[in-house]
C-alpha positions as CSV (number, residue, x, y, z in Angstrom):
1,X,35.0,26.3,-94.2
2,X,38.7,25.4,-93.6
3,X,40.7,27.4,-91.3
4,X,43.9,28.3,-92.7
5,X,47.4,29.9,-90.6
6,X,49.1,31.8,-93.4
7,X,52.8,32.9,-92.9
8,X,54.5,35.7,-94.4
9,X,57.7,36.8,-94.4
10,X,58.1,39.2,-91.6
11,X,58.9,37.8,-87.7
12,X,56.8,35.9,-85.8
13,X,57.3,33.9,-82.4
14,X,55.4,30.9,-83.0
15,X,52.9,29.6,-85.2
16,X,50.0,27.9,-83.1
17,X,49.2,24.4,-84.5
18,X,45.2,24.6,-84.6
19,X,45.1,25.3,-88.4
20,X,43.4,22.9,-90.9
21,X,45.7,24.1,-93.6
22,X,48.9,26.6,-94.0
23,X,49.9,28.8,-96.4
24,X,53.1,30.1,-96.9
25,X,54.1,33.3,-98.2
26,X,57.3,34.2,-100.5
27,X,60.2,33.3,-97.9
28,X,57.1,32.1,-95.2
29,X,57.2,28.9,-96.8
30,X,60.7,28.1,-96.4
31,X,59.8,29.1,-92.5
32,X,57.0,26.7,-92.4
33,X,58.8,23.8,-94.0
34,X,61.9,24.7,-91.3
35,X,59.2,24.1,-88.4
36,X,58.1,21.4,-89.8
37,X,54.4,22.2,-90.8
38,X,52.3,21.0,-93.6
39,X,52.8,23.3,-96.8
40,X,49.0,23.0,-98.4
41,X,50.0,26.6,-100.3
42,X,52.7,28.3,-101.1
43,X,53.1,31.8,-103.5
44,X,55.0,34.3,-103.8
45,X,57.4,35.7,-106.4
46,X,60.3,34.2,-104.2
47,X,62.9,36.8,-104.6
48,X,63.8,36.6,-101.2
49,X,64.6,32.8,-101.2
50,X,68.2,30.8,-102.9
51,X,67.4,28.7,-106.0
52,X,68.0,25.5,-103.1
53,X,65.1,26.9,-100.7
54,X,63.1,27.5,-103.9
55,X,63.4,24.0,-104.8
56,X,62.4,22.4,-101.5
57,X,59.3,24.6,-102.2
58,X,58.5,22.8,-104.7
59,X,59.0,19.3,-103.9
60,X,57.1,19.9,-100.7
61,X,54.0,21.8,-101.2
62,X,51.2,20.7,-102.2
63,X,50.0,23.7,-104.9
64,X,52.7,26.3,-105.5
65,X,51.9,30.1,-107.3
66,X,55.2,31.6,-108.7
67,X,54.1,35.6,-109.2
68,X,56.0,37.9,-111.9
69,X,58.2,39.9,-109.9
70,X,56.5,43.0,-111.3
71,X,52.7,43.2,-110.7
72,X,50.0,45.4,-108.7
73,X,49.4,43.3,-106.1
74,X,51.6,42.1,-102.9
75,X,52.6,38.7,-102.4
76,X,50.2,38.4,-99.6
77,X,46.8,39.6,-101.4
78,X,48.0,37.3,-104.1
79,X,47.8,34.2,-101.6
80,X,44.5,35.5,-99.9
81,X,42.8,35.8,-103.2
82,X,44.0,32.6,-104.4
83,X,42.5,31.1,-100.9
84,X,38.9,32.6,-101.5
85,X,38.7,31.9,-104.9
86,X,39.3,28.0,-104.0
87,X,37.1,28.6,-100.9
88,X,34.8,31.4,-100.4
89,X,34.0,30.2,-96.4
90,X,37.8,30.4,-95.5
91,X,39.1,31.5,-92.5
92,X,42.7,32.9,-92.5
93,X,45.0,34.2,-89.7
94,X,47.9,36.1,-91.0
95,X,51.5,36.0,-89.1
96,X,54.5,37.6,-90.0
97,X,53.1,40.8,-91.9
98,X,53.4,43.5,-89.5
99,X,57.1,43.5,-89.2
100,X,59.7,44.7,-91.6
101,X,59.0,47.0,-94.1
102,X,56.9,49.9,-93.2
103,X,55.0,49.6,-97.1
104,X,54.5,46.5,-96.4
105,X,52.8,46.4,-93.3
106,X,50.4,49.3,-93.7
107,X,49.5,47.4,-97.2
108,X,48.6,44.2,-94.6
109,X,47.1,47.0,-91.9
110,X,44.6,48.3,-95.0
111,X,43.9,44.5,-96.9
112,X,40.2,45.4,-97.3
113,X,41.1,48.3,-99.5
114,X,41.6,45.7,-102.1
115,X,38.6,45.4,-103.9
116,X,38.8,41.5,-104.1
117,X,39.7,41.0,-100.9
118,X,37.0,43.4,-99.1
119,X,34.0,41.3,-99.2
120,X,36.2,38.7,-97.4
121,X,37.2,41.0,-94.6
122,X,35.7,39.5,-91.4
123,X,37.3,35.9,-92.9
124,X,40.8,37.8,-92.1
125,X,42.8,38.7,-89.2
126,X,46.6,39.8,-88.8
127,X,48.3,38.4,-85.5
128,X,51.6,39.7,-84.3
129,X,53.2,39.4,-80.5
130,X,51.5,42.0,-79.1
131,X,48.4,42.6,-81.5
132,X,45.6,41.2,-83.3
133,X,44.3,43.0,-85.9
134,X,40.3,42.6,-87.1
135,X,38.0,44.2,-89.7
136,X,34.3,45.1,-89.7
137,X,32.4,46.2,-92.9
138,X,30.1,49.3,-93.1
139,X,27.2,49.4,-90.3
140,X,26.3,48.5,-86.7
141,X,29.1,46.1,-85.6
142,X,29.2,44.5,-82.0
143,X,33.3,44.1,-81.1
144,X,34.0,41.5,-78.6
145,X,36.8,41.6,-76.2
146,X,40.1,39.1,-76.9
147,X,41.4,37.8,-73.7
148,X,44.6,38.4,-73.2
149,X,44.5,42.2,-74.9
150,X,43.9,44.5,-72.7
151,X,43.8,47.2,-75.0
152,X,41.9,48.2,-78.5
153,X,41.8,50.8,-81.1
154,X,39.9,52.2,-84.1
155,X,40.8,52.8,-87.1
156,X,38.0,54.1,-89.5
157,X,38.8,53.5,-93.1
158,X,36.1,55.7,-94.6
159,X,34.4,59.5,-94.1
160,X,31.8,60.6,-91.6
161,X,31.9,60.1,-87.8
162,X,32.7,57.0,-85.9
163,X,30.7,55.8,-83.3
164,X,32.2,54.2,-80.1
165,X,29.8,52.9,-77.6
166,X,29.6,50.5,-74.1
167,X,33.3,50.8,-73.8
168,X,35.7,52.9,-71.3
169,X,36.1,55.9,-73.4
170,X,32.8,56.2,-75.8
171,X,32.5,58.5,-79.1
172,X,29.3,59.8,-79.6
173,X,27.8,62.8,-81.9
174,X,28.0,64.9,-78.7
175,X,31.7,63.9,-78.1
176,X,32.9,63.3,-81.3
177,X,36.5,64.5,-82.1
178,X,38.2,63.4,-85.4
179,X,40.8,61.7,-85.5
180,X,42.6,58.9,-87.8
181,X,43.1,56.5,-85.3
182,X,41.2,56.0,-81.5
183,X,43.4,53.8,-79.7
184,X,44.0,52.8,-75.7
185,X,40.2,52.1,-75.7
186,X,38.9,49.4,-73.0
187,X,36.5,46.8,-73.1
188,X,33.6,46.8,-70.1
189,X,33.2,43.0,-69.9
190,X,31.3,43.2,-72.3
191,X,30.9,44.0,-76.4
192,X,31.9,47.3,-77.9
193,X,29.2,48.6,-79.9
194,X,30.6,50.5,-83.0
195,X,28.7,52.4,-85.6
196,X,30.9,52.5,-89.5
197,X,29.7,55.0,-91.4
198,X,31.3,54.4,-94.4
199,X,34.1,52.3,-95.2
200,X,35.3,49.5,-92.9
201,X,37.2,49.9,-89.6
202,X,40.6,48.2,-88.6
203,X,40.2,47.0,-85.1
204,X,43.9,46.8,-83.2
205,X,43.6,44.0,-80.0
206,X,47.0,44.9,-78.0
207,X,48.5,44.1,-74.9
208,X,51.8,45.3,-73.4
């Protein structure tokens, strides 16, 4: 299992150097050769990068995926796929792809829709300034508290009712309201037991 920091294109503060490999994505790999870290992977269709930056792409990484411009899938499920398909144990943290465009984000917020990428959901997790942003499949699912994030919402991708329990506000059959998205939720010191009915659930870490 190799953990791997992967770096899109949108803003980030800093990219933490505990990864065994990194992955740049479209113009993230011109970031991560400007901070000086290793360039194991780099895709993209890399229309947001000068025919120069493309070319230092290519002399420094180590395996390099040019996409057609026009295709079905982002940039960034195009790099996560490639990962799992050389690595089905892969760990990857994702920076840099909950800024920008609106489309884009909410296409990074809903990854596990992707049919390829879904049985690779808990392997993936989306980190931002303020929030980090985890997936749980189908089931009984024990969420544990991030330091550092004092806060966490639900977002159930999927029909039925939700099931919140052992945290500060809890959602049960005889309190169940529905909503698209629980959020300002509070751990107890301890795990937050949810219930997925169908689907898979976006968990939202965030602090102030």
């Amino acid at each position: 299992m190799v953990r791997w920091g992967m770096l899109a294109g949108g803003s980030f503060s800093e990219l933490p150097l505990m990864f065994e490999a990194y992955a740049g994505i479209d113009r993230g790999a011109v970031t991560l050769l400007e901070k000086e870290l290793p360039l194991d992977l780099a895709v993209g269709d890399f229309d947001s990068v000068s025919s120069a930056e493309l070319e230092r792409i290519q002399k420094a990484s180590k395996e390099l995926l040019v996409l057609a411009v026009d295709k079905d899938d982002t940039d960034l499920e195009m790099g996560l796929k490639a990962i799992f398909q050389r690595d089905l144990e892969a760990h990857v943290t994702v920076y840099g792809a909950l800024g920008g465009r609106m489309d884009h984000a909410l296409s990074s917020v809903f990854l596990p829709s992707h049919p390829d990428l879904a049985p690779f959901m808990r392997q993936i997790q989306l980190v931002d300034d303020q929030n980090v942003i985890a997936f749980y499949p189908q089931g009984r699912q024990a969420v544990t508290p991030l330091p550092g994030y004092d806060y966490v919402g639900f977002l159930l991708e999927g029909e039925g009712q939700l099931t919140i329990e052992e945290a500060k506000y809890n959602l049960t059959s005889s309190s169940y309201f529905k909503r698209k998205i629980y959020g300002s939720n509070e751990f107890l010191d301890q795990p937050i037991s949810v219930t997925v009915p169908d689907g898979y659930l976006v968990v939202i870490y965030s602090k102030d």
